[in-house]
VEXLODO-783516 format. One record per residue: residue number from 1; residue in one letter; z, y, x of N, C-alpha, C, O in turn. Coordinates in nm, 3 decimals, always signed. Layout:
<bazas>
{resi: NUM resn: a nz: Z ny: Y nx: X caz: Z cay: Y cax: X cz: Z cy: Y cx: X oz: Z oy: Y ox: X}
...
</bazas>
This chain:
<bazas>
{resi: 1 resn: x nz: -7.852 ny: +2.339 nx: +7.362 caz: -7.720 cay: +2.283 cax: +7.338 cz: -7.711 cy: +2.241 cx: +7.192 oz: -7.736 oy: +2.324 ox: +7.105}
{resi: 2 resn: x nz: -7.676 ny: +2.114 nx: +7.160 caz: -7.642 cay: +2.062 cax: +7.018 cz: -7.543 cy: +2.093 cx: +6.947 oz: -7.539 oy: +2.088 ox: +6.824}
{resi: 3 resn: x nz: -7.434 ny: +2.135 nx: +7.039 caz: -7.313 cay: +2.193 cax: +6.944 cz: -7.256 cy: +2.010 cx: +6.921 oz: -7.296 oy: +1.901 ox: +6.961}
{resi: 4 resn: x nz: -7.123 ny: +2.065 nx: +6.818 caz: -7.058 cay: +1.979 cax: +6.827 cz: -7.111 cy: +1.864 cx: +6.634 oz: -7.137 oy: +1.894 ox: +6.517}
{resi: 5 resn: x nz: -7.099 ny: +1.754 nx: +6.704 caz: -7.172 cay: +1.664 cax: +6.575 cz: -7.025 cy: +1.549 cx: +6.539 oz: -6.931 oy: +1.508 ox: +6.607}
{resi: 6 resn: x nz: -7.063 ny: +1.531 nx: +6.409 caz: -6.986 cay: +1.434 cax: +6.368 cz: -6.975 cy: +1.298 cx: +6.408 oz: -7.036 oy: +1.308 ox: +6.301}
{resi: 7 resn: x nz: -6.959 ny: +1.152 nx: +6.459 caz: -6.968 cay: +1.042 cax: +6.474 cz: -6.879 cy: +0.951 cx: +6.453 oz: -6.760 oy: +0.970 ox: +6.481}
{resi: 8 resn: x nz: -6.924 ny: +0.837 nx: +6.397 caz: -6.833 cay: +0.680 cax: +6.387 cz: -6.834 cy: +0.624 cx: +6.478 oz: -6.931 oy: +0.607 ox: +6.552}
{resi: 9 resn: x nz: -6.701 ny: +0.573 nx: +6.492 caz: -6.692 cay: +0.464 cax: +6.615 cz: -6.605 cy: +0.329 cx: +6.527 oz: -6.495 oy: +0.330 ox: +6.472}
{resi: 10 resn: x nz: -6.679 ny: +0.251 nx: +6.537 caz: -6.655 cay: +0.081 cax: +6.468 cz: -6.602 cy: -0.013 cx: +6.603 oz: -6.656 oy: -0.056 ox: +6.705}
{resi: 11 resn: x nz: -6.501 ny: -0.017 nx: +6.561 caz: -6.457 cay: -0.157 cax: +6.656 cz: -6.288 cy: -0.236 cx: +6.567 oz: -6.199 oy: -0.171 ox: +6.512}
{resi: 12 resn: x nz: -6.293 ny: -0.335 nx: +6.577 caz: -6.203 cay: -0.439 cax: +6.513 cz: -6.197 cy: -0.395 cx: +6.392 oz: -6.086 oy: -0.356 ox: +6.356}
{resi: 13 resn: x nz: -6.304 ny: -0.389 nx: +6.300 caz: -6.341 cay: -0.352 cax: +6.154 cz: -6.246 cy: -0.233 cx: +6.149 oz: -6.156 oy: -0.248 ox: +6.066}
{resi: 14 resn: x nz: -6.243 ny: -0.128 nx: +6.214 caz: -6.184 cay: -0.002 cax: +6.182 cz: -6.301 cy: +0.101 cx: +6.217 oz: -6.374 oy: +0.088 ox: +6.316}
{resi: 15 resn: x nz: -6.313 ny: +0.228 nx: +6.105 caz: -6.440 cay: +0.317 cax: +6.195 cz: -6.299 cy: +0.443 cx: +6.189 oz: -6.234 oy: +0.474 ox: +6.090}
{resi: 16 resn: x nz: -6.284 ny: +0.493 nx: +6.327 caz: -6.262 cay: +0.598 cax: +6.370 cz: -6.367 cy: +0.723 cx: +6.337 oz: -6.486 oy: +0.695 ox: +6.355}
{resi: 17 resn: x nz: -6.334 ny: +0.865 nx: +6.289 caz: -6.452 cay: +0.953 cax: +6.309 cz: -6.406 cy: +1.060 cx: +6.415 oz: -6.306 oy: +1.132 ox: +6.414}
{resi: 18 resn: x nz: -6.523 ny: +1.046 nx: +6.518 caz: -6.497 cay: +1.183 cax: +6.600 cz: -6.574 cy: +1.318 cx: +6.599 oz: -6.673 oy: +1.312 ox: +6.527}
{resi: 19 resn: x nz: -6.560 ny: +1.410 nx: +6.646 caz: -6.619 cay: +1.494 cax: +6.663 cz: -6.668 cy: +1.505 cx: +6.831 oz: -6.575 oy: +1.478 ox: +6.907}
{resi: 20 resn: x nz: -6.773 ny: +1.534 nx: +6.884 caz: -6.817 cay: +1.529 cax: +6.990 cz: -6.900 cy: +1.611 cx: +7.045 oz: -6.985 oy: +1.601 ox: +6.956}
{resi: 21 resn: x nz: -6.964 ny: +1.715 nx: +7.149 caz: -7.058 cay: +1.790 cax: +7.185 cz: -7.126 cy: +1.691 cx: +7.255 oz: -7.069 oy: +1.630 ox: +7.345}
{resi: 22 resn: x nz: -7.267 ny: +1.661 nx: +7.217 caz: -7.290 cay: +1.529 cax: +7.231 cz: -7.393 cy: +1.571 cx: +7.374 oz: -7.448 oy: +1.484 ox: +7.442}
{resi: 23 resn: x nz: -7.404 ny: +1.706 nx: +7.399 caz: -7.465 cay: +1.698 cax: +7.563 cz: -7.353 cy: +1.716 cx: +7.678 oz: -7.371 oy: +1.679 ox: +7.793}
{resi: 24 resn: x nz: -7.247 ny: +1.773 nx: +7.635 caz: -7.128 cay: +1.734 cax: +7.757 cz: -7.023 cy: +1.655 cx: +7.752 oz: -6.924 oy: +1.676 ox: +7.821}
{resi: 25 resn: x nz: -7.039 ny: +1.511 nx: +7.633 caz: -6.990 cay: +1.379 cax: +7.604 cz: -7.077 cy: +1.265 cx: +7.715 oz: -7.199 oy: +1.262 ox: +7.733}
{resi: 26 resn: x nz: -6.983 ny: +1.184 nx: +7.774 caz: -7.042 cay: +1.068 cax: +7.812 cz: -6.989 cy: +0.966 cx: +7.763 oz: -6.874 oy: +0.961 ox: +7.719}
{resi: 27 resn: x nz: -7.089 ny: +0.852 nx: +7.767 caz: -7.036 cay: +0.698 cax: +7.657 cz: -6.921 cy: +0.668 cx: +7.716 oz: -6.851 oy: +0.615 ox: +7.630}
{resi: 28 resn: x nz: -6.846 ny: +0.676 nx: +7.851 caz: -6.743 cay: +0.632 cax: +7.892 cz: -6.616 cy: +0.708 cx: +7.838 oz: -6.519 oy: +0.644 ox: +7.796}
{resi: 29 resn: x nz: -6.619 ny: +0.853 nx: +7.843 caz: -6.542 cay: +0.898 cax: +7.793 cz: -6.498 cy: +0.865 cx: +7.619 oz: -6.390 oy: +0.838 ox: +7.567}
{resi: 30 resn: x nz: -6.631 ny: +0.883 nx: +7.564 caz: -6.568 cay: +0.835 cax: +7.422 cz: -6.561 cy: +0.689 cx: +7.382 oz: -6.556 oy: +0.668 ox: +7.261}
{resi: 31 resn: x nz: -6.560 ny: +0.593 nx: +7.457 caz: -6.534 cay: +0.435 cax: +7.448 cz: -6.400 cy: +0.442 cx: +7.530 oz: -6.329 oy: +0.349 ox: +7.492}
{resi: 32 resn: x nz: -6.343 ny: +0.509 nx: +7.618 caz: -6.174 cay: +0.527 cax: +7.634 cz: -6.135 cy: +0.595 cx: +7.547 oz: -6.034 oy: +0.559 ox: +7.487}
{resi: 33 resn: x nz: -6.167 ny: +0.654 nx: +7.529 caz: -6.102 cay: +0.751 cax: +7.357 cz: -6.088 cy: +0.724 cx: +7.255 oz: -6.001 oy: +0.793 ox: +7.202}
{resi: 34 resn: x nz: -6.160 ny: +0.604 nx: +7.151 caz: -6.173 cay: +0.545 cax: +7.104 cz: -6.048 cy: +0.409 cx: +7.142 oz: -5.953 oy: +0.364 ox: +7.078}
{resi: 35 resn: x nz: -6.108 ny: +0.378 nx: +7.275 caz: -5.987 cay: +0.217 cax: +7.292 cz: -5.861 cy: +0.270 cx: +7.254 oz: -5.795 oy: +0.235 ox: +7.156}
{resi: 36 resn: x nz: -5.830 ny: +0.364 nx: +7.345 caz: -5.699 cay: +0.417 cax: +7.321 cz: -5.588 cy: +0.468 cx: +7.208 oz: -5.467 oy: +0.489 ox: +7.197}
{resi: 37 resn: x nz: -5.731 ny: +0.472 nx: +7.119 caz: -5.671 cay: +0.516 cax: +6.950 cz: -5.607 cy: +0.386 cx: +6.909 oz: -5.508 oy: +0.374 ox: +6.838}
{resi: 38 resn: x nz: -5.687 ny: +0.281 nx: +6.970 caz: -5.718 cay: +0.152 cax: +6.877 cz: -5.621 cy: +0.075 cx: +6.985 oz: -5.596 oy: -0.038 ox: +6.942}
{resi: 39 resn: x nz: -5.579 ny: +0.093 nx: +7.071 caz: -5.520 cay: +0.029 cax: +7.214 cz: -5.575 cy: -0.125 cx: +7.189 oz: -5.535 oy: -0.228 ox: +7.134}
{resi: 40 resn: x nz: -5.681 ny: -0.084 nx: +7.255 caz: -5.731 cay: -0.184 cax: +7.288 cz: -5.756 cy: -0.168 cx: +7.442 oz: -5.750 oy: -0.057 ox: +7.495}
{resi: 41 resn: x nz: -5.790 ny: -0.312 nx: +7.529 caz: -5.850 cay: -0.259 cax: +7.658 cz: -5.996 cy: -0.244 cx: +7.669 oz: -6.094 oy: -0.296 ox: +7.617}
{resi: 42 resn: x nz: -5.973 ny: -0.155 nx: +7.754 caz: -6.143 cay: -0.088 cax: +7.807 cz: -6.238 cy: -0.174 cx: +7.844 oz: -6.351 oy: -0.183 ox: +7.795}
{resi: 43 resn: x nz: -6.176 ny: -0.259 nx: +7.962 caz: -6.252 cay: -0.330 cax: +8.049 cz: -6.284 cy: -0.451 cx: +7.937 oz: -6.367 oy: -0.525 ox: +7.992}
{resi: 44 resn: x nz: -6.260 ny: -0.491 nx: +7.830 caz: -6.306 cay: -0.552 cax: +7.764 cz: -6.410 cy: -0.567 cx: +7.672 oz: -6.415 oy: -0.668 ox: +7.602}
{resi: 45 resn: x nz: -6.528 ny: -0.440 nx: +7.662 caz: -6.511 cay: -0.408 cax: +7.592 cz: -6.696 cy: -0.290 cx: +7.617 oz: -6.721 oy: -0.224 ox: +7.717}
{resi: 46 resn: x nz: -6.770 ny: -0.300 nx: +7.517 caz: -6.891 cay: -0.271 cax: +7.583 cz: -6.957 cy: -0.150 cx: +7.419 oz: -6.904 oy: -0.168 ox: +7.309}
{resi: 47 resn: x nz: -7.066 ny: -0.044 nx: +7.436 caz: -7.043 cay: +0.013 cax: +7.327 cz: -7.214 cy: -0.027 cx: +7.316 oz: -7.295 oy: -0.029 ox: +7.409}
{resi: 48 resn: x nz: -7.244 ny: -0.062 nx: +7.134 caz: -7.391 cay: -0.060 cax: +7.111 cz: -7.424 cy: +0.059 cx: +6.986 oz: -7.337 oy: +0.085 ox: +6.904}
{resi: 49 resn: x nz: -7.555 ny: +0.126 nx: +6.982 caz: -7.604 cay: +0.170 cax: +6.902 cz: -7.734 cy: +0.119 cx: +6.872 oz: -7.808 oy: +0.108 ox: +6.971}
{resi: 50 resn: x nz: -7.797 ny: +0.074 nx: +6.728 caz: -7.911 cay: +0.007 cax: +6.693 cz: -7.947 cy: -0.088 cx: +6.797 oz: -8.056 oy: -0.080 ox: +6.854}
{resi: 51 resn: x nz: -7.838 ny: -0.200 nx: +6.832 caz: -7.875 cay: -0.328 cax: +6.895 cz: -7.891 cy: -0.258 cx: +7.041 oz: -7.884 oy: -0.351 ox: +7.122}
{resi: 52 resn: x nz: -7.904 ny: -0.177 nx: +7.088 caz: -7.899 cay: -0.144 cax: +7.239 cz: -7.772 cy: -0.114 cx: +7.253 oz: -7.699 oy: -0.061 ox: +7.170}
{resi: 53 resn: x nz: -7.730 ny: -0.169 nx: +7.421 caz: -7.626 cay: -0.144 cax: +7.473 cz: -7.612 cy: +0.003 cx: +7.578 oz: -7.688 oy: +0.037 ox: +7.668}
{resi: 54 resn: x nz: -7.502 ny: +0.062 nx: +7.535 caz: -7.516 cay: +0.204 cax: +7.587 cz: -7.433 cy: +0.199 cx: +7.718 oz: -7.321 oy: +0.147 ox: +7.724}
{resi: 55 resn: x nz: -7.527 ny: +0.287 nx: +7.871 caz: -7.456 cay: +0.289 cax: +7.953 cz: -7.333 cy: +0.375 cx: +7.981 oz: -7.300 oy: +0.469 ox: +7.909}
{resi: 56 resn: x nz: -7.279 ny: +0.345 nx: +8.069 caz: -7.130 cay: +0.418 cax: +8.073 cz: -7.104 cy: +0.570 cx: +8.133 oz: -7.001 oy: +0.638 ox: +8.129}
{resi: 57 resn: x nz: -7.245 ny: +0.604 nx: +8.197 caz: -7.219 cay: +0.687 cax: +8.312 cz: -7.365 cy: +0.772 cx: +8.239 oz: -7.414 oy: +0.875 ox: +8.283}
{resi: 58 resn: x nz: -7.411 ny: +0.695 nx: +8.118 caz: -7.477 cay: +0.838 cax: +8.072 cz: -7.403 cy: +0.886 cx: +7.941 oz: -7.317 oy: +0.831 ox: +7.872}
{resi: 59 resn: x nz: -7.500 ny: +1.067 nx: +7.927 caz: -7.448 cay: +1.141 cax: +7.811 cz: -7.528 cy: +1.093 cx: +7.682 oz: -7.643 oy: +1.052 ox: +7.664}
{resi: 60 resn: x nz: -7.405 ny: +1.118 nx: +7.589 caz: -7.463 cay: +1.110 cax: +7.491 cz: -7.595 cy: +1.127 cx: +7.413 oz: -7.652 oy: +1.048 ox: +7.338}
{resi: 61 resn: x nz: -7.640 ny: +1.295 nx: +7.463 caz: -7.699 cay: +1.360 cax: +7.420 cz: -7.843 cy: +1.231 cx: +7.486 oz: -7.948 oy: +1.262 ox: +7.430}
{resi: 62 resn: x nz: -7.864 ny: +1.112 nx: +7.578 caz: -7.962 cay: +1.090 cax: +7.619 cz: -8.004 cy: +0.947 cx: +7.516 oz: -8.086 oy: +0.860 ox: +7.548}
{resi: 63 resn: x nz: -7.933 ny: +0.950 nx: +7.404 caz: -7.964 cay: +0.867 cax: +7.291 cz: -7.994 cy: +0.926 cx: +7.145 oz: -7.929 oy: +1.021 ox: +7.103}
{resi: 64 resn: x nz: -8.090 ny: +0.868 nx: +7.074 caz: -8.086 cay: +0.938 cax: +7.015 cz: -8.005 cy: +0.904 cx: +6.860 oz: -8.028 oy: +0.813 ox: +6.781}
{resi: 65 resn: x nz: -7.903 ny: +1.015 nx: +6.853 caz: -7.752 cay: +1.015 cax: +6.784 cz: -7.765 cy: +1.155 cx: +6.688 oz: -7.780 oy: +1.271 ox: +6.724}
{resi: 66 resn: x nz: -7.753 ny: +1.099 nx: +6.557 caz: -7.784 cay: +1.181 cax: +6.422 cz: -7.653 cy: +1.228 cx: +6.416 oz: -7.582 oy: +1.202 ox: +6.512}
{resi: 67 resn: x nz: -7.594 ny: +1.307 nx: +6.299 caz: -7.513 cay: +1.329 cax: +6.237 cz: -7.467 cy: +1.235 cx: +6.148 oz: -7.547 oy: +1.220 ox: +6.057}
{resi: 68 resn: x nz: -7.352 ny: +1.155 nx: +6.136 caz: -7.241 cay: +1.057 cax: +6.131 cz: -7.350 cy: +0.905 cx: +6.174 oz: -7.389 oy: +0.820 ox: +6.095}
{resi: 69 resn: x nz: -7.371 ny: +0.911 nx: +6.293 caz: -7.417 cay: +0.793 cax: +6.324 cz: -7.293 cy: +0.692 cx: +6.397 oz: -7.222 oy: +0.730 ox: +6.489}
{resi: 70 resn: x nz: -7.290 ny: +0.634 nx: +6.369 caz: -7.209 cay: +0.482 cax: +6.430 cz: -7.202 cy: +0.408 cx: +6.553 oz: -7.291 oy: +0.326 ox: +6.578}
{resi: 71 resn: x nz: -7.112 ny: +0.426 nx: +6.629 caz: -7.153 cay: +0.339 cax: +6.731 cz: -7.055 cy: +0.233 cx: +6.752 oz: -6.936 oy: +0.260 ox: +6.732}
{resi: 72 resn: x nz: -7.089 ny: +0.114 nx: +6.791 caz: -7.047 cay: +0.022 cax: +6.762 cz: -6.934 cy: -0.036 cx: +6.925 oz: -6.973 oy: -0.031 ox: +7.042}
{resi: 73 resn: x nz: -6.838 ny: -0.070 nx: +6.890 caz: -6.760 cay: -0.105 cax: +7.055 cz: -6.724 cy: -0.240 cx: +7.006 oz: -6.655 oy: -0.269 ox: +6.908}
{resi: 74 resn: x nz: -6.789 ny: -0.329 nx: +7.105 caz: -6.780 cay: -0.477 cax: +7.082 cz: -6.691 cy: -0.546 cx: +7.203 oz: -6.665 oy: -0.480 ox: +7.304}
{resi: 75 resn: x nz: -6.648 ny: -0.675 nx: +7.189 caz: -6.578 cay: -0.736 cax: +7.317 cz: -6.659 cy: -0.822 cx: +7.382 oz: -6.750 oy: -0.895 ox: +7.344}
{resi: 76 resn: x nz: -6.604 ny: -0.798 nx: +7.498 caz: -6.668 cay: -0.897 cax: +7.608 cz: -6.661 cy: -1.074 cx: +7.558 oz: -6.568 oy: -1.102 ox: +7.482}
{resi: 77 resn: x nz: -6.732 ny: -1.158 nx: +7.589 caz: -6.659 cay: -1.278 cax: +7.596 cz: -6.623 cy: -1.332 cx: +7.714 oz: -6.700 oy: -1.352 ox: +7.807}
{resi: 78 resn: x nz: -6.482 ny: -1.363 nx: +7.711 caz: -6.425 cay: -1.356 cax: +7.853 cz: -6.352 cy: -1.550 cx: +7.836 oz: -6.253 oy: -1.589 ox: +7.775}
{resi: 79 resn: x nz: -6.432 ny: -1.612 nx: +7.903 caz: -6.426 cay: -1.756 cax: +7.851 cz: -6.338 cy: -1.831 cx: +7.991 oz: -6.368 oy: -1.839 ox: +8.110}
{resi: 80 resn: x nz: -6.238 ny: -1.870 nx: +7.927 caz: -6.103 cay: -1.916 cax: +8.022 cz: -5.998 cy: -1.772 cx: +8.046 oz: -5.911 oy: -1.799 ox: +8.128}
{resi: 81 resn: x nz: -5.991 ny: -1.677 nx: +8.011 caz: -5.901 cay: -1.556 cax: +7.996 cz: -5.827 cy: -1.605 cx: +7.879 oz: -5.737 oy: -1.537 ox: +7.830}
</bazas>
């Protein structure tokens, strides 16, 4: 178990910092947690770390995520919306 780690979350040039137990965190949960600070919508809306895009339905703990590492929540392009 990793215990609980520090992390950035960057989206609309704001970094949020969370705290997270990064083996019983999943990317979905903290990319709604995050939108919601920021009210932004979800479905818009996709999370990257070092140029890879992270899936939604895995844990954290299955990337590999330092102490205050960054992850990045970008928007969809949604063309005619």
């Amino acid at each position: 178990m990793q215990g609980l780690q520090s992390l950035f979350v960057k989206a609309c040039g704001v970094n949020i910092s969370v705290q997270v137990d990064l083996s019983n965190t999943k990317v979905d949960y903290l990319i709604n947690s995050a939108c919601q600070k920021m009210r932004v919508n979800v479905k818009d809306t996709y999370a990257v770390l070092c140029g890879k895009i992270l899936e939604y339905n895995k844990s954290l703990s299955d990337y590999p995520l330092y102490r205050n590492s960054t992850i990045e929540i970008r928007f969809r392009g949604r063309a005619g919306q």
